[in-house]
Each structure stands twice: as structure tokens, then as C-alpha cells.
C-alpha positions as CSV (number, residue, x, y, z in Angstrom):
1,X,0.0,0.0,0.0
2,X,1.7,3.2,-1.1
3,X,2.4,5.7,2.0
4,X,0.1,8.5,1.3
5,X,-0.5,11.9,2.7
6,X,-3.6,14.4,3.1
7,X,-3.3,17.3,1.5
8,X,-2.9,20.2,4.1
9,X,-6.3,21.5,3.2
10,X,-7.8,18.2,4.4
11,X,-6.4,17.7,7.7
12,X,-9.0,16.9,11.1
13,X,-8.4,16.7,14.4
14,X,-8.2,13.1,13.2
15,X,-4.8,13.6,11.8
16,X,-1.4,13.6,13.9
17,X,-0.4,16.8,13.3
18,X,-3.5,18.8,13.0
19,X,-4.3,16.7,17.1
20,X,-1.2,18.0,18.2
21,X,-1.6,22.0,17.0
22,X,-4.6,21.5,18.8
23,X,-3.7,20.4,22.2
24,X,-0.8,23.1,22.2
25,X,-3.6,25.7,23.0
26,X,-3.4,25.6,26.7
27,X,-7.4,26.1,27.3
28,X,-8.3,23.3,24.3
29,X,-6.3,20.8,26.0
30,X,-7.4,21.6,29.4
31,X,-11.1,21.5,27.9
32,X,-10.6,17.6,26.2
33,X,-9.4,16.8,29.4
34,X,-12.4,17.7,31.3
35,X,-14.7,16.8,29.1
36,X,-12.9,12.8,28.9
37,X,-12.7,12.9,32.4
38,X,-16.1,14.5,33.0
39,X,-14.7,16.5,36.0
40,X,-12.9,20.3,36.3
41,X,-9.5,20.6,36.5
42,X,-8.1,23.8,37.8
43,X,-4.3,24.1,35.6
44,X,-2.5,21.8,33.8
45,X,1.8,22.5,32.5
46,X,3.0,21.3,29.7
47,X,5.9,18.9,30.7
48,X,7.7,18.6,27.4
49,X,6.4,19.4,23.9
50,X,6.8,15.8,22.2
51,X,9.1,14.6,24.9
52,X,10.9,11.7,23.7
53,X,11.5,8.6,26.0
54,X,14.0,6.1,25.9
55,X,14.7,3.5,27.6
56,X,18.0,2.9,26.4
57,X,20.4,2.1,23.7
58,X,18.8,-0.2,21.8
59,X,14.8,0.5,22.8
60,X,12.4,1.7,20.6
61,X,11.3,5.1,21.4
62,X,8.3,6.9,22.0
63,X,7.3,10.3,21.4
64,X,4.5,11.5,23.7
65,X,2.0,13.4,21.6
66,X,0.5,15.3,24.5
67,X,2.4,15.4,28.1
68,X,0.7,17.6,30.6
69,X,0.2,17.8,34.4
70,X,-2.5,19.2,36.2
71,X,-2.5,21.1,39.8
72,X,-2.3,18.3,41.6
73,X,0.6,16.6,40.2
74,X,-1.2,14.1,37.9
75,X,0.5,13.1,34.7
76,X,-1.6,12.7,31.6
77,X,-0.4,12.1,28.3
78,X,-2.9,12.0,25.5
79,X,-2.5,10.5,22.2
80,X,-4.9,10.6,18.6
81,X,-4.6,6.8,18.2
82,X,-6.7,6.5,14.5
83,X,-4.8,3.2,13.4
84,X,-6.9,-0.2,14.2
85,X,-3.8,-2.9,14.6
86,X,-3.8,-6.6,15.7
87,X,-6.4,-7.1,18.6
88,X,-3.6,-7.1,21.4
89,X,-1.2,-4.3,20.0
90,X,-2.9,-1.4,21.3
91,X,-2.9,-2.0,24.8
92,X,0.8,-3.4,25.2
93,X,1.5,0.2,23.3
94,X,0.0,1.8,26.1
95,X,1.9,-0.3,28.5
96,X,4.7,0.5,26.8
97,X,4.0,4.2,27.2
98,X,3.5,3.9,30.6
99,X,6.4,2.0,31.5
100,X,8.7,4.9,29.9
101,X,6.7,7.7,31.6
102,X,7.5,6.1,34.7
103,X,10.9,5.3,33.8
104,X,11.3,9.3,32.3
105,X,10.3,10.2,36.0
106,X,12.5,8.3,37.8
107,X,14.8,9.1,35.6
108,X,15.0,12.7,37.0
109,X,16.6,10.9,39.8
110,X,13.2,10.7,42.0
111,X,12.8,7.2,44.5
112,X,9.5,5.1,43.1
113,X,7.5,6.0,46.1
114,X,7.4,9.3,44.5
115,X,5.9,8.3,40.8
116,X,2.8,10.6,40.4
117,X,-0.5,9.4,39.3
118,X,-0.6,9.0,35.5
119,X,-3.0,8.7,33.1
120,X,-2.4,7.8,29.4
121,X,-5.8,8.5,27.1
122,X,-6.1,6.7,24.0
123,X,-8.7,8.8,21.7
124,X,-9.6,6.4,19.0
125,X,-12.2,6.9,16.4
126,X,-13.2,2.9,16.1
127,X,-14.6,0.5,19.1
128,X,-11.2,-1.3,20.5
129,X,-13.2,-3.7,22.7
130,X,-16.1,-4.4,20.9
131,X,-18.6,-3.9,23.6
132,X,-20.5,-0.2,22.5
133,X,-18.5,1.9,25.6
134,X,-17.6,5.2,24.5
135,X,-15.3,5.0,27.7
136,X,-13.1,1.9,28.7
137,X,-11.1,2.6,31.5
138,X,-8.5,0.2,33.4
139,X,-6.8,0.2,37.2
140,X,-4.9,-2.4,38.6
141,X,-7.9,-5.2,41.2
142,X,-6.9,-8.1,42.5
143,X,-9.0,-11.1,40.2
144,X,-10.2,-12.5,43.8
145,X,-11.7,-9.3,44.9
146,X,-12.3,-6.7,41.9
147,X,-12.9,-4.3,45.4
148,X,-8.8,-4.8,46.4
149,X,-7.0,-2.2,44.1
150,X,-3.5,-2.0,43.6
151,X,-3.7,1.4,44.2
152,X,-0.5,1.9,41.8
153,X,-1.5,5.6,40.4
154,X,-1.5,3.9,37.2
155,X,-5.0,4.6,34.9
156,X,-5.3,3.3,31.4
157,X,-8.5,5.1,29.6
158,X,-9.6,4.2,25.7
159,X,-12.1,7.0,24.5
160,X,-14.6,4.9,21.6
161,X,-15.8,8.2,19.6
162,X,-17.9,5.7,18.0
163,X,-19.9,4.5,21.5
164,X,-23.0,3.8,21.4
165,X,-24.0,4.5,25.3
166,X,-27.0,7.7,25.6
167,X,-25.8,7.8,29.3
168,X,-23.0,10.8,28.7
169,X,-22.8,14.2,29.1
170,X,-23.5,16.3,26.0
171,X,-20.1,17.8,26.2
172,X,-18.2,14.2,25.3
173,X,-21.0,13.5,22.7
174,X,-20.4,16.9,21.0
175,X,-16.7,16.2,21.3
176,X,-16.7,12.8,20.2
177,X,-19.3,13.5,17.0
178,X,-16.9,16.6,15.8
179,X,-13.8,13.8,15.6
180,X,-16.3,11.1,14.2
181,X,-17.3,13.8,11.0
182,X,-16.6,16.7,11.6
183,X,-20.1,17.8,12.8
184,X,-20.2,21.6,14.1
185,X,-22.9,22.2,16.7
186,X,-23.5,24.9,19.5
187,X,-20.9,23.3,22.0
188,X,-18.5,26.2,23.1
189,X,-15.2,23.5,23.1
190,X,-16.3,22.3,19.6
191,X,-16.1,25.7,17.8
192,X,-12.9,26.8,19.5
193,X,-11.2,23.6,18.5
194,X,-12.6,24.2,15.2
195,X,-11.7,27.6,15.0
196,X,-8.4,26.7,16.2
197,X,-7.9,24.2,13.1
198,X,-8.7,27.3,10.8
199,X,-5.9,29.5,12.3
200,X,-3.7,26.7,11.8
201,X,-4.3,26.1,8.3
202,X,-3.6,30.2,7.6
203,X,-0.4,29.8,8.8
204,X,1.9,29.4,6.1
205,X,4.5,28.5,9.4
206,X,2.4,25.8,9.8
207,X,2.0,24.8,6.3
208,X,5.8,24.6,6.4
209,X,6.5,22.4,9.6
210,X,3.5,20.1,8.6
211,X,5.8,19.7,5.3
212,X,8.7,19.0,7.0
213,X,6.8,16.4,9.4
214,X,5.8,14.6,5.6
215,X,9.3,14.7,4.9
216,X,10.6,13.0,8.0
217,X,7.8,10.6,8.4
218,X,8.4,9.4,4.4
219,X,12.0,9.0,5.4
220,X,10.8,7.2,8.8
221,X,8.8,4.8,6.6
222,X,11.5,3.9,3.7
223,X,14.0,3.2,6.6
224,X,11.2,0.9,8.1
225,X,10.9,-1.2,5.1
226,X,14.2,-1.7,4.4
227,X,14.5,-2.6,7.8
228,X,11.7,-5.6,7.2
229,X,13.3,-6.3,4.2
230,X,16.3,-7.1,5.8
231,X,14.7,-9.3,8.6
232,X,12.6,-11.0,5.2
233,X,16.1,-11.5,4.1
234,X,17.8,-13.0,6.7
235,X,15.3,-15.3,7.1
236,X,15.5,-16.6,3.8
237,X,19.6,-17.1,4.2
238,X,19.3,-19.0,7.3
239,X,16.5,-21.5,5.9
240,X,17.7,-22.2,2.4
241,X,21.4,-21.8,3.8
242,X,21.8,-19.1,0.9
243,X,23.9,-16.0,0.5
244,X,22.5,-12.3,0.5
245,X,22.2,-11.4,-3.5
246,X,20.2,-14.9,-3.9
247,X,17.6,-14.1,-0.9
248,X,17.2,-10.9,-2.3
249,X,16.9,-12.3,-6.0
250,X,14.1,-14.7,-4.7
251,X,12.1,-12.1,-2.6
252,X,12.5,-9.4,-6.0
253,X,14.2,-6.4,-3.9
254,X,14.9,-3.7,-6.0
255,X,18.4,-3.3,-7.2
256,X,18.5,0.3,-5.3
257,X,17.1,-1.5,-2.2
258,X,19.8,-4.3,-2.7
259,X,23.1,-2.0,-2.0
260,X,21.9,-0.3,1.4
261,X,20.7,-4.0,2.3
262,X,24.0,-5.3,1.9
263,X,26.2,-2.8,4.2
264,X,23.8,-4.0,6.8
265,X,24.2,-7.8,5.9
């Protein structure tokens, strides 16, 4: 499937980038929040704009699309997750997310007693589960006695814009409907979030960095091939006890493909 881009004109909150500009705006972000978590909360900070966490030389990392804490300490870190992948991959991604926000915070040289309460928020436009919840949210209970928490500070929440439940407030649904389509009704949140997305696409500084986010996302994606091409590869040599250049003949790898295969060989 050839790697394709929308056109600048045709970005939603849907899309990485455009979900980002958005939650920059202190208030916006401050407004999804509440609305998700259907309570007020007074301030937040923004920790790091797209921190990057590692957890060390050879881990994959992870860029945080939306790192924020509120008055009372909480971490949140929000993420546009529009991709359906295999049934299990989405929650071990948010494990892994929140095993490197706890590792980014001890990190800073703080004892475990003193990780904060986190909360990573998966908004996904698609049902994850299955079961018709616009809300799935998980904490750590003992299986014998779903009563016993863990009381860990850890909180895992999946937003289903596509829920089918009547029981929530009209704030989410409005919220929820303008990711779904688009749809522009009288909510106060929805219109500046809208209105936000119309500054944006003004700014031909915008315009600019969302070109240069194409450009290093293309390059992300050829490197990600090759590298499956060279697993693909390997493979083949070690089960028909062949060199590189026949694998690569077999499996039809380009000839430009072939030479930065072979350094890596």
C-alpha cells in the first residue's frame, strides 16, 4: 500500500499533526481533558512538547504526543490513536507508554514512592473492545476481589468516539461526533477547537513544519521497510542456507534496495 499523505487543506483533528496544533492551545487541551474525564481541573503545565522517552540504547522510542500535568501533580499524556492494529497491540503500546513515563520520571533521579498518578488517554475513532462503551477505563484489582485495588497511580482510559452508550454528558458526545465527522454544533469546546484548526491552516509556518513532518515521516517509513526487508532477508539465508544477493533475488528487492541492504548484511 503506497504511503500516502492528506493534503494540508484536508487535515481533522483526526490527523497527527493537526491533534497536536490543537492540544498546544493551553485552554483546548485543558477542555478535552475535562470533558474525557467528565470533572474540572483547575491548571495543567506542559511537561515537554513531544518529549521523547527512551529507555536505552537499543529500545524503541516513543514520542508522547500530549504530556501535561495538572494542579495536583497528575500526569496525563494524551495521544490521537486513529490506526486499528492486531487485537492485542494497542494496549501493550499503552503499556509500553507507561512504562517509559515512569521510567522518564524516575529518571529525574526521584525514588518510586514518589511516581505521580498518570493517566495515558487513547482517543480512538473505532470500538477497541467491541462492547459499544464510549469510555473503557483500566486500574490495577486483584482477580479475587475486583474491590482490592493496587492502588498503583497507574490509569489506562480508551475514548470509543464511536460509543453507542446515551448515558453521557452532551459535552463528550459533542466532542466525540466533531472527531467522528466533523459535525459543528453549538458546543463552546467544539467551535474553538474548530476555530483553532482554521488559524492553523492560515499559517503558512504551519503549512511549512507540517511539510517537514511529511518529509521526515516518508523517510521514517522507507527506513522501516528496508528494515523488514532485511529481517525478510535473513530469514531466507538461514532457511535455504543461501547467500545475501540470492535471498534478495528470490524475494525481488529492487536493485537500489539491494546495495543499502547489503552494508547492513
Amino acid at each position: 500500500m503506497p504511503f500516502v499523505f492528506k493534503a494540508w487543506e484536508d487535515l481533522t483533528i483526526q490527523d497527527d499533526f493537526m491533534f497536536k496544533a490543537v492540544m498546544k492551545n493551553k485552554e483546548l487541551c485543558k477542555g478535552v481533558l475535562e470533558v474525557i474525564l467528565n470533572q474540572p481541573i483547575h491548571d495543567i503545565r506542559y511537561l515537554a512538547e513531544e518529549l521523547s522517552l527512551k529507555a536505552g540504547y537499543m529500545s524503541k522510542g516513543v514520542r508522547l504526543d500530549v504530556y501535561v500535568e495538572d494542579e495536583a501533580h497528575t500526569i496525563y499524556d494524551v495521544e490521537m490513536q486513529v490506526r486499528q492494529d492486531a487485537e492485542d497491540a494497542l494496549p501493550k503500546r499503552m503499556r509500553y507508554y507507561q512504562s517509559q513515563m515512569d521510567a522518564e520520571i524516575l529518571a529525574q533521579g526521584k525514588d518510586y514512592v514518589e511516581l505521580r498518578k498518570t493517566l495515558v488517554i487513547f482517543i480512538c475513532p473505532f470500538d477497541p473492545f467491541g462492547r459499544g462503551w464510549h469510555l473503557y477505563c483500566f486500574e490495577n484489582l486483584c482477580q479475587h476481589d475486583a474491590t482490592l485495588r493496587l492502588e498503583d497511580g497507574a490509569v489506562k482510559i480508551f475514548l470509543n468516539t464511536r460509543g453507542e452508550e446515551k448515558n453521557i454528558s452532551p459535552q463528550l458526545r459533542a466532542f466525540m461526533d466533531y472527531v467522528n465527522s466533523g459535525l459543528l454544533g453549538s458546543n463552546s469546546l467544539v467551535q474553538a477547537i474548530d476555530q483553532r484548526i482554521k488559524e492553523v491552516k492560515k499559517s503558512e509556518e504551519e503549512r511549512m513544519s507540517y511539510m517537514t513532518y511529511e518529509m521526515h515521516l516518508r523517510d521514517a517509513h522507507k527506513e522501516g521497510k528496508i528494515e523488514a526487508m532485511l529481517d525478510n532477508v535473513r530469514a531466507l539465508m538461514a532457511s535455504l542456507h543461501c547467500d545475501a544477493q540470492r535471498a534478495m533475488e528470490l524475494l525481488k528487492i529492487p536493485m537500489d534496495v539491494q546495495k543499502k541492504i547489503l552494508v547492513q548484511i
